[in-house]
SELUM-783612 format. One record per residue (C-alpha): x, y, z; residue in one letter. Coordinates in steps of 0.001 Angstrom, whole numbers. Layout:
N
        X        Y        Z  r
        X        Y        Z  A
...
//
This chain:
530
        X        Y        Z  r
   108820    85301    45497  X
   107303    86009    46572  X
   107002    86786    48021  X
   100740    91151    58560  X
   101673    91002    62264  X
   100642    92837    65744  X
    99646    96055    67260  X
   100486    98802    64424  X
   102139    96070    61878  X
    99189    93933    62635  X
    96469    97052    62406  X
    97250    97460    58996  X
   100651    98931    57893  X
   102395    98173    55540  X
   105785    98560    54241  X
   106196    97062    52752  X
    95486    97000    24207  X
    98398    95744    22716  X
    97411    92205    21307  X
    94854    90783    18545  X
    94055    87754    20897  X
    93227    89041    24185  X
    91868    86333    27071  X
    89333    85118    25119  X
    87053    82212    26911  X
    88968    78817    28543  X
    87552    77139    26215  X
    88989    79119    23287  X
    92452    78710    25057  X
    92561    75293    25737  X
    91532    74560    21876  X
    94138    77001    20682  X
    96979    75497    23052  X
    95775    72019    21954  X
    95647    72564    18074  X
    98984    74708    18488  X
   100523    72107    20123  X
    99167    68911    17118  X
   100708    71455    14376  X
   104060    72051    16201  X
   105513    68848    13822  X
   108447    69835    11946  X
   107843    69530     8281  X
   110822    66921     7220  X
   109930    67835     3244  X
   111607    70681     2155  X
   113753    71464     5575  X
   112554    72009     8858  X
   110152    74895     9403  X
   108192    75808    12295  X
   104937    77669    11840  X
   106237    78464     8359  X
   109520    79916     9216  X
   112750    78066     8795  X
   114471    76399    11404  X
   116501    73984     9613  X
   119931    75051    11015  X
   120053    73360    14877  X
   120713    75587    17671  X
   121214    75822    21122  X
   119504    78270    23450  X
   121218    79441    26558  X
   118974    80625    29112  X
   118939    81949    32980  X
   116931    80880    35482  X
   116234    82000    39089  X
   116578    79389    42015  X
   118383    76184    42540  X
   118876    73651    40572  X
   117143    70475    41542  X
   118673    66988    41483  X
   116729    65760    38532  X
   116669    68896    36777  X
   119099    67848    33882  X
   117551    64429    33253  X
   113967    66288    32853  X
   115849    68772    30458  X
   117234    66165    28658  X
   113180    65077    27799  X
   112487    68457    27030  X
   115534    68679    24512  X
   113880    65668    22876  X
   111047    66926    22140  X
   112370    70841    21026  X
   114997    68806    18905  X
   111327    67348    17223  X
   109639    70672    16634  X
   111979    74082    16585  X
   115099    72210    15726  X
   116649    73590    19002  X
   118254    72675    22445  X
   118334    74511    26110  X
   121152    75088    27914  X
   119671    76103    31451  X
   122216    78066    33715  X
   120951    79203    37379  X
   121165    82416    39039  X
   120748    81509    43171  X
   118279    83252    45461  X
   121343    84496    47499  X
   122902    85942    43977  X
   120088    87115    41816  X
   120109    90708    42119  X
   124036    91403    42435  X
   124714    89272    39166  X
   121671    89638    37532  X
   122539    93105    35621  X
   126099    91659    35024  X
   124880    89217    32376  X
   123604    92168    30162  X
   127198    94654    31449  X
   129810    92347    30736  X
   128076    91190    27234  X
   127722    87516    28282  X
   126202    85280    25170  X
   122746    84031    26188  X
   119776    84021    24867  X
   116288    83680    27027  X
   116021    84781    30516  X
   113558    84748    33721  X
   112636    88528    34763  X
   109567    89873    37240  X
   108180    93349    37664  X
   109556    94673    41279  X
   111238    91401    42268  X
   113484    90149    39428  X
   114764    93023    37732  X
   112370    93650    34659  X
   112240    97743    34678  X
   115736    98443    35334  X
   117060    95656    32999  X
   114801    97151    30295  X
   115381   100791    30698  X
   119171    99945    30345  X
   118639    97986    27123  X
   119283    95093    28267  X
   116357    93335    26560  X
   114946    92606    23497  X
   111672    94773    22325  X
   108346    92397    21672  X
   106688    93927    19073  X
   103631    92652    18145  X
   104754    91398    14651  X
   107427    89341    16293  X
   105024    87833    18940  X
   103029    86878    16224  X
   104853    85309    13747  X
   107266    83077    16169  X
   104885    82853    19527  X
   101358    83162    17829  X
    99981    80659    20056  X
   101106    82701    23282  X
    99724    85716    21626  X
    96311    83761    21827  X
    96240    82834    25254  X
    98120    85527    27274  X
    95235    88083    28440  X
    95264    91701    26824  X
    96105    92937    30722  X
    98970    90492    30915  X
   100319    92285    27416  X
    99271    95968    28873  X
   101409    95450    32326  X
   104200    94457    30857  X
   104271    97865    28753  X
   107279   100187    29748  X
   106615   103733    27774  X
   104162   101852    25336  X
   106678    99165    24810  X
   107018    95377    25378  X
   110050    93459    27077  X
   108688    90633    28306  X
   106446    87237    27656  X
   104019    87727    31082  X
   102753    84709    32625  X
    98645    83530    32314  X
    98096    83011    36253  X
    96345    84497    39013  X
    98806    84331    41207  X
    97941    85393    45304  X
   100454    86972    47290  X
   100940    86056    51223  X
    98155    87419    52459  X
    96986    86515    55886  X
    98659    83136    55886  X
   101521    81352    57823  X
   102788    77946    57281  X
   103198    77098    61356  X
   104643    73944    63445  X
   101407    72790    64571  X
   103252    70870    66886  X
   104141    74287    68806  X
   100642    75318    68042  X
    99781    72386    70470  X
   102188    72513    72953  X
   101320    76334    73823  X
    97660    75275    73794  X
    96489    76921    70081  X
    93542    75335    68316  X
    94096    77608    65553  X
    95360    81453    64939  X
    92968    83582    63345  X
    93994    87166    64312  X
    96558    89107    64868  X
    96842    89323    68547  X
    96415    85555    69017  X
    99534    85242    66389  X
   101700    87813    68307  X
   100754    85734    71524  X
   102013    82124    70133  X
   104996    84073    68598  X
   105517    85425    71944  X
   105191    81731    74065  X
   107212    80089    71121  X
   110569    82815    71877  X
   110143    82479    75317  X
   109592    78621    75693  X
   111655    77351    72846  X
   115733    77465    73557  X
   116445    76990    69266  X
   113416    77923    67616  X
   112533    81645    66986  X
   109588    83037    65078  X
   111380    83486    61942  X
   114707    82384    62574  X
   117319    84615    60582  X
   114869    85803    58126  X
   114044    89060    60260  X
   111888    91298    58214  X
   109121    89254    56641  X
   106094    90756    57395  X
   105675    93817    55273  X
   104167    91361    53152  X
   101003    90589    55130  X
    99666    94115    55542  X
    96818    95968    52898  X
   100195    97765    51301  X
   101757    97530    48505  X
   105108    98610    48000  X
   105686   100321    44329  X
   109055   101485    42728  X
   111708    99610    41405  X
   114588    97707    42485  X
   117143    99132    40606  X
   120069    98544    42126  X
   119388    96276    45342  X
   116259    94513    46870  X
   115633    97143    49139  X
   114828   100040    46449  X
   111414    99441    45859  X
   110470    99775    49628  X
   110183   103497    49091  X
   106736   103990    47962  X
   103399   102253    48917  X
    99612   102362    47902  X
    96990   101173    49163  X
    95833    98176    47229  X
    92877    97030    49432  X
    91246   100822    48217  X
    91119   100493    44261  X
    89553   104004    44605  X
    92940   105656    46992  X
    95650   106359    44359  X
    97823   108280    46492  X
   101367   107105    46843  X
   103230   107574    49840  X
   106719   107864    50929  X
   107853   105570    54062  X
   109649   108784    55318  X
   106843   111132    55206  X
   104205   108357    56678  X
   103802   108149    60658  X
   103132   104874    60102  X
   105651   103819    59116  X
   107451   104759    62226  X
   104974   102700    64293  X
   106110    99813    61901  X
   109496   100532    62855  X
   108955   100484    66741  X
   106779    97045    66308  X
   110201    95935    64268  X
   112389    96494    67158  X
   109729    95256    69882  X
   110034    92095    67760  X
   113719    91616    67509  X
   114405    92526    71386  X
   111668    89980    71809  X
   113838    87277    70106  X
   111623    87043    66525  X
   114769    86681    64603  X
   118993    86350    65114  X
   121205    88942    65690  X
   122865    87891    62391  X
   119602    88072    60380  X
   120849    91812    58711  X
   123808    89394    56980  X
   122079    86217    56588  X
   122104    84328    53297  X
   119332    81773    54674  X
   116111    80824    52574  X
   112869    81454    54358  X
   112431    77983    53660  X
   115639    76411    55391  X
   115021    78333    57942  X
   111423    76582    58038  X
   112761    73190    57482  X
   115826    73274    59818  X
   114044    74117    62503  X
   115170    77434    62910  X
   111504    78683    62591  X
   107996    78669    64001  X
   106364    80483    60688  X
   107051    80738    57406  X
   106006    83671    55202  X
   105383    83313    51394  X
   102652    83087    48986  X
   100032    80346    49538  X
   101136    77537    46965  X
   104911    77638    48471  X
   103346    77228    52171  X
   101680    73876    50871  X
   104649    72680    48810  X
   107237    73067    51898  X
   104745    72227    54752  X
   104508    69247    52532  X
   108170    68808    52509  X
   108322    69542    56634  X
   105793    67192    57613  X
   107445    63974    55307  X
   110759    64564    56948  X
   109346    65929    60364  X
   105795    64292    60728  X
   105434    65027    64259  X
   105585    68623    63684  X
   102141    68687    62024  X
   102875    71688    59579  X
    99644    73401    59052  X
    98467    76541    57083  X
    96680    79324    59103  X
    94460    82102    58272  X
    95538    84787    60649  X
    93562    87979    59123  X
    90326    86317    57523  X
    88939    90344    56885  X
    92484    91069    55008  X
    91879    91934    51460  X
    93755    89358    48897  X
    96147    90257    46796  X
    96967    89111    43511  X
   100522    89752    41689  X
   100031    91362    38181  X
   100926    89073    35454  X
   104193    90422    35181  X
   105398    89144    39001  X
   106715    86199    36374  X
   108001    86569    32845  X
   110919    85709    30052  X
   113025    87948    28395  X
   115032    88002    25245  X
   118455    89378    25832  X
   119291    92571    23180  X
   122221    90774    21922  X
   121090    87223    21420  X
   121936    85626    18220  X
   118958    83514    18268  X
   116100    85749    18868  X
   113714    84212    16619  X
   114655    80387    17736  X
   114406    81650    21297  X
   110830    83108    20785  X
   109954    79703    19576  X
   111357    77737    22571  X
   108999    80590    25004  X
   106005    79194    23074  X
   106447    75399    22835  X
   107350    76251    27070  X
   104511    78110    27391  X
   101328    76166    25073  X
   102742    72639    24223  X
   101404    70479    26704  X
   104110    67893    26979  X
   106324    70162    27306  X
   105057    72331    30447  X
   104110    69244    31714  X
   108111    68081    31735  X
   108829    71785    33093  X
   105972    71886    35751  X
   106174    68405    36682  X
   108686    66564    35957  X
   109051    62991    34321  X
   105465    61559    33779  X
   105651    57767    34963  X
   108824    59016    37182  X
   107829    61929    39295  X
   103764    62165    38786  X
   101121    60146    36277  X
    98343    62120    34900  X
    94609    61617    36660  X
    92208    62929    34068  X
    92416    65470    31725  X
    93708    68112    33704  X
    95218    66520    37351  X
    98109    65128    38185  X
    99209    62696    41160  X
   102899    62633    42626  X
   104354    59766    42785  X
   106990    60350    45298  X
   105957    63379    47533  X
   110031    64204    48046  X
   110726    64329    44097  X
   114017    65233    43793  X
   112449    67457    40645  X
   109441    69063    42107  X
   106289    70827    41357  X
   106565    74493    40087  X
   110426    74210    41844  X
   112464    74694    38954  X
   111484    78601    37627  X
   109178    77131    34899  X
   106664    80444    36778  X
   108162    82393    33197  X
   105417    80547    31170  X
   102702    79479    33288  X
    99500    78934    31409  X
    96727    78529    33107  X
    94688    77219    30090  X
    96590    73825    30678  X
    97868    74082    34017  X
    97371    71072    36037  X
    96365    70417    39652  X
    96867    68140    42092  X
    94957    65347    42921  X
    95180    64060    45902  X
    93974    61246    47067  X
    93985    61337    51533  X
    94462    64949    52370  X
    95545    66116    55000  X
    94510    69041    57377  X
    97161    71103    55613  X
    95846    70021    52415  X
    92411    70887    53334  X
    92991    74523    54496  X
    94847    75209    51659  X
    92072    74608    49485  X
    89664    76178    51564  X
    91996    79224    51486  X
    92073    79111    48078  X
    88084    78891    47603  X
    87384    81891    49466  X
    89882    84208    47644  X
    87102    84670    45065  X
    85736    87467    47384  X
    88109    88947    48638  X
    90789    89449    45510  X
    91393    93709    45140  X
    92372    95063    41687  X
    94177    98357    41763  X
    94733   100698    38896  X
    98833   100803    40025  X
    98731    96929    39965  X
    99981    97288    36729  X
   101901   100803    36879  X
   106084   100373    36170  X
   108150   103187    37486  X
   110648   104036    34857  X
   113940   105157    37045  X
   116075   106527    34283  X
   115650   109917    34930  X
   116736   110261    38622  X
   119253   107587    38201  X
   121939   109349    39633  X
   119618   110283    43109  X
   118720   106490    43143  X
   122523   105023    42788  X
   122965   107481    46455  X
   119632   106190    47625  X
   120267   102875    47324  X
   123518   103111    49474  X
   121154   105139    52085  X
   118126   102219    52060  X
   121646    99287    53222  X
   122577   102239    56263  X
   118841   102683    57386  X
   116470   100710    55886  X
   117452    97429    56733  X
   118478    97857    60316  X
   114946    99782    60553  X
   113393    96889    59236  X
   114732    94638    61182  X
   114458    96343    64171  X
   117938    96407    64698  X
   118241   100253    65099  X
   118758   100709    68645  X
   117146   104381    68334  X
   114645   103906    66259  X
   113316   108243    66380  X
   117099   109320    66064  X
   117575   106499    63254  X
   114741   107852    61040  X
   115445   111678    61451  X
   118711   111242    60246  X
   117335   109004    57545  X
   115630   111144    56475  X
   117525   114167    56076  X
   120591   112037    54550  X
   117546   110987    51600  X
   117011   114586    50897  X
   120638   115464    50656  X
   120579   112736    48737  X
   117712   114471    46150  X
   115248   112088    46903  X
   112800   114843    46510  X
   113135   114433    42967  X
   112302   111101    42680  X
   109187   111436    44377  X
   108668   114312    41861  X
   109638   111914    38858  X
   107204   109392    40657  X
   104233   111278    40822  X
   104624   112402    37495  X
   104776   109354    35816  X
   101885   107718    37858  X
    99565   111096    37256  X
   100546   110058    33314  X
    99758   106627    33956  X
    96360   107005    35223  X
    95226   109279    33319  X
    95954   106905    30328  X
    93730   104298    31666  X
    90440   106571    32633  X
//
């Protein structure tokens, strides 16, 4: 997902070459997607063949997605089967894993041997290390990429390739997008903006103050409803690790991504900081921030947005636009609005591998499914249809490259239906639109100046392999639900007592040696790359 506040939290804390083709210029790209896409006819002579290998016998293609289905999604898959029927002689048979479910049933697909074929995975966030390292996926090997996905071999940048490398080895078809984390960004009610007499927001202390008039003035609105916990994102920290057996995991470790020169890693529980962070968690929660039943809560950050439950909502900077979109259609007086918060805040940008597909080991139709990944990923009718929806239903093309909605509450939406697996920038779209609107505006505006102020960090792309202190991470995990999250959430009522015994329960629990294995495999990492 996707996915920086006050005093200490607000100061800066934070818990939070392979391949032949290699980026090569736009230009390049967009010809290569654009003649890939003109010779993706099946030959009707001699049977069906796609790029000179067979595909004469139909099949269908099960694959996983992460999310919700959308109301339209079926009818838009139906025009995608169309056109996959036309050129790999295949069909998709999409199956959802929910936000709420994702990481308890994610691993069970690949344990209890269930028959599928393609599936959405993300470094960190949606379980591409761990599912790897337990062989639950299908190795890329250059030779396969390119003789069934040569045309994503062409576009995908040698760095996206390189990232997705665990121990010199590929899992994964990395997205071709720069895509910008959080930030210093809120979507906000403007409305409440107004009412508690804020022009705008543009540091911390003036965001802690509205926060602070919004929980005291507002009987059902809080600052972030029951989705306590949200702003380890906004700080100049990156957390590192794994999740390898809940969400929570890969909160261990952090580095400084704002510093491309500071490769130090640190552990929460040896950082002071981190107990400030904790302190600011509970001064927020006795404030009111978030519900007493936020530790349990299965709410999206965006319900809690859209019912009203919020003031803020935390997530990258395209999802802010899409739902403050879908907030002020349904709620115009509310005047959703995008803020800017920490304007000095270095920007962060997600390594290619924050969205990806993976063949499962034991899929039947690895070859087919390779071929599906690149009609998704270079065929421009067919990202279109995934992106977008139903031209002359849901948008109509402006241009060359834009597109114009043409109902603002599509009941497909833009980007809403985990088509992030095969974004290509080369023939992404944007939106054109015609009257925008203040939120509109600053989004754009946000956008323009991220040019100078995006950090690259060497450990952008590093993946920590857990295998060898699995058993000290199955205890640790059990360790990060007892401490962690009430920490977090500033719902340990002693916060000093909390974190002592925290932190001698991790070292019973061998924790030492998985900062050991950590270090080690980060000092190997490095040193590849200088």
């Amino acid at each position: 997902m996707k996915k920086r506040l006050l005093s200490v939290l607000l100061s800066g804390v934070l818990l939070g070459t392979l391949f032949l083709g290699g980026c090569g210029s736009e230009a390049t790209q967009t010809q290569n997607s654009t003649e890939g896409a003109a010779s993706t006819a099946v030959s009707e002579s001699e049977g069906k063949t796609y790029r000179g290998n067979d595909v004469s016998e139909p099949v269908t293609i099960k694959m996983y997605l992460i999310g919700d289905r959308t109301p339209d999604f079926d009818l838009v898959y139906d025009e995608v089967n169309k056109k996959l029927e036309e050129t790999v002689n295949a069909t998709v048979e999409v199956e959802f894993l929910s936000w709420a479910e994702h990481d308890t049933k994610y691993s069970l697909l690949f344990s209890s041997g269930e028959d599928f074929d393609l599936i959405f995975t993300a470094t960190g966030w949606a379980h591409y290390s761990e599912t790897a390292n337990m062989g639950g996926f299908y190795e890329l090997t250059p030779e396969f990429i390119s003789t069934y996905a040569p045309d994503i071999q062409a576009v995908a940048p040698e760095d996206a390739w390189e990232q997705a490398q665990i121990d010199g080895k590929i899992y994964m078809v990395p997205c071709y997008k720069n895509e910008y984390a959080s930030g210093g960004n809120l979507l906000v009610r403007g409305d409440l903006m107004e009412k508690y007499g804020y022009e705008d927001i543009t540091s911390r202390e003036e965001l802690e103050a509205f926060l602070d008039d919004v929980c005291t003035g507002e009987a059902s609105v809080s600052a972030l409803g029951t989705g306590g916990g949200e702003f380890q994102d906004l700080y100049e920290w990156l957390t590192l690790g794994y999740s390898a057996i809940n969400g929570d995991d890969n909160k261990l470790f952090m580095y400084h991504y704002a510093d491309p020169s500071d490769l130090e890693v640190r552990y929460i529980l040896d950082w002071d900081e981190f107990s400030d962070y904790c302190h600011k968690m509970q001064e927020m929660y006795e404030k009111g921030y978030w519900s007493a039943d936020s530790l349990n809560s299965q709410d999206e950050k965006q319900d809690n947005f859209l019912n009203g439950k919020s003031a803020v909502m935390t997530w990258n900077l395209s999802n802010q636009l899409s739902y403050g979109r879908i907030a002020n259609s349904e709620h115009p007086d509310w005047n959703s609005r995008i803020i800017d918060f920490a304007p000095d805040l270095a920007q962060k940008v997600y390594p290619y591998t924050n969205n990806g597909m993976a063949i499962n080991r034991n899929s039947r139709n690895k070859e087919r499914a390779m071929m599906v990944l690149n009609e998704f990923y270079t065929n421009p009718e067919i990202y279109d249809l995934t992106k977008l929806g139903i031209e002359g239903v849901h948008w109509e093309a402006v241009g060359e490259d834009q597109y114009k909605l043409l109902d603002k509450n599509s009941d497909y939406g833009v980007d809403a239906n985990c088509n992030w697996g095969w974004t290509n920038e080369a023939i992404n779209r944007t939106e054109y639109v015609e009257n925008p609107t203040l939120l509109d505006e600053t989004y754009t505006g946000i956008i323009e100046g991220y040019a100078d102020k995006i950090k690259h960090h060497t450990l952008d792309a590093f993946v920590f392999d857990p295998t060898p202190v699995n058993t000290e991470i199955a205890i640790i995990s059990t360790l990060m639900d007892k401490y962690y999250k009430p920490l977090n959430l500033g719902m340990a009522k002693d916060v000093d007592a909390t974190l002592a015994e925290f932190s001698e329960k991790m070292e019973d629990a061998g924790v030492q040696k998985v900062i050991d294995e950590m270090n080690r495999q980060i000092e190997e990492f490095v040193a590849q790359r200088q």
